[in-house]
N, C-alpha and C positions, 0 to 999 in steps of 0.2 A: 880658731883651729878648725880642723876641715872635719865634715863627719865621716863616722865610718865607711869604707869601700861598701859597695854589696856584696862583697865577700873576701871573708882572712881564710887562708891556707896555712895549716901546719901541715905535721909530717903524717897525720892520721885522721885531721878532725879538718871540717870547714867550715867558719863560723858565719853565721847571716843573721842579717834583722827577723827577728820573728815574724810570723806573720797571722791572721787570723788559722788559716791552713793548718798550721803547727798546735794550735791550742788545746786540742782533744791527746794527742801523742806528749805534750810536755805534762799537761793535767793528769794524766795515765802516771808519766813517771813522779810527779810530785806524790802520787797517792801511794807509793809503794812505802811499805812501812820502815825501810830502812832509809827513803827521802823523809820520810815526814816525821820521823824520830828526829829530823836537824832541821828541818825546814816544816815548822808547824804553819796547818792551816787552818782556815773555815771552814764551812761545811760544802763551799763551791771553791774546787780548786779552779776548773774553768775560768770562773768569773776575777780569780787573782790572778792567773795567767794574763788574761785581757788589761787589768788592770797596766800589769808590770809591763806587758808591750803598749799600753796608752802612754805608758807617765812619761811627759817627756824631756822628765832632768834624767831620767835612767834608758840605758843605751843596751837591750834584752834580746840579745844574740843566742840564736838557736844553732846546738852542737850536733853536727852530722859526721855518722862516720859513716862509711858505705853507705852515705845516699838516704839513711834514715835517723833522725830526729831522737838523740840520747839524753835530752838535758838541753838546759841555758846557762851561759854567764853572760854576767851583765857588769855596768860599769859604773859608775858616777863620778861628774868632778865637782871637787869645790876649786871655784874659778878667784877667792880672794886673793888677788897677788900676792901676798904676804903668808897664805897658806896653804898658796896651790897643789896639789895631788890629785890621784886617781883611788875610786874604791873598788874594789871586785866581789864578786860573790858568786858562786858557781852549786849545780847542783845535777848529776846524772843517772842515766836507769844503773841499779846494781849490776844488771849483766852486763857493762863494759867495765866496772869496778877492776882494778888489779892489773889492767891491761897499759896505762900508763895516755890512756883518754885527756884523764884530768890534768896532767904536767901537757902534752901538746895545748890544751884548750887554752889553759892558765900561760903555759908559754905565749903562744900563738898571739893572744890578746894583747900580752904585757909587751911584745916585739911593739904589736900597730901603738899601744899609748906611748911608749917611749919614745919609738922613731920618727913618730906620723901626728901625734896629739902634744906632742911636747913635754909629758911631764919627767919631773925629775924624780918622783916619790909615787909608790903606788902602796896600797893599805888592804890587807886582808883580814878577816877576823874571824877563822875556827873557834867550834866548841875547844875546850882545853884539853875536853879529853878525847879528842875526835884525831888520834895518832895519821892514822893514813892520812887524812888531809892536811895536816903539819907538815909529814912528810910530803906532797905530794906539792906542797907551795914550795920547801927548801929547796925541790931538786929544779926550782927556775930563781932562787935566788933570795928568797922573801927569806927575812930574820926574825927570829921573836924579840920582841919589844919588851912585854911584858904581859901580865895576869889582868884582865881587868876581872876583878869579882862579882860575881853575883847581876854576870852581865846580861845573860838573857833567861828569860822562864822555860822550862821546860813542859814534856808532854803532860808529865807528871804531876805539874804547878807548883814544884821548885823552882828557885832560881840556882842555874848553873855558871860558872865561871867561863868566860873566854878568852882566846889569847889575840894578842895585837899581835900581827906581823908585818913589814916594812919589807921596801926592798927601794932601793935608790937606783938610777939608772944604769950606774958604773956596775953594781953591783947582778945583773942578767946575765942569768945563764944561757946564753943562745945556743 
């Protein structure tokens, strides 16, 4: 399959390969307390940023709206024939929260893996109790699957439940 353009167009966001550039402004938004209540870190988020644009089974596209750097989604495939899909996982500063940032990004993305990467299945996996972002995948298509329990630790060092969501190609909201 082909890699990502250097750049996706939605209707508000436009997505790019991260870059070193970006890494003080995504680290910024990882530390805001309402990213890092879902998206726990180290004590260097920098250094995870860098990480997450080194690795290169994952595909760590920085979200721009007017020109400045709100968040990343990123992607992964599992390429076994027999199991092939797309994973996503997204994350942005609260002050675009609400504005419908996350459905363009999330759309935007799932248009290029569907149309452009080929897949037929793409897999998301919110906290369970993380409503806005449920909602914020259904309004591009993605379905809940089901409960996985006790699926990731929390800030608190609980473990919390999360939900699987799917979304099949037929199934895009464009």
């Amino acid at each position: 399959m082909s890699a990502v353009p250097e750049v996706l167009h939605g209707r508000v966001v436009t997505l790019r390969p991260a870059t070193e550039e970006d890494v003080p402004a995504l680290a910024a938004v990882r530390s805001t307390p309402e990213v890092l209540a879902r998206w726990r870190g180290g004590d260097d988020l920098a250094a995870e940023v860098r990480d997450a644009i080194a690795d290169e089974g994952l595909h760590y596209l920085a979200v721009r709206v007017d020109g400045r750097v709100v968040g990343a989604i990123q992607w992964a495939a599992e390429e076994d024939p027999e199991y092939r899909h797309a994973s996503l996982d997204i994350f942005l500063d609260p002050s675009v929260h609400g504005r419908g940032v996350g459905t363009d990004a999330v759309r935007t993305l799932a248009v290029h893996l569907v149309d452009h990467e080929g897949f037929h299945r793409l897999v998301i996996d919110p906290a369970a109790d993380n409503a806005a972002a449920i909602r914020c995948y259904a309004k591009v298509g993605f379905q809940p699957v089901g409960i996985m329990r006790q699926y990731e630790r929390g800030a608190d060092g609980t473990w919390h439940d999360g939900l699987l969501m799917d979304l099949l190609a037929a199934e895009l909201v464009r």
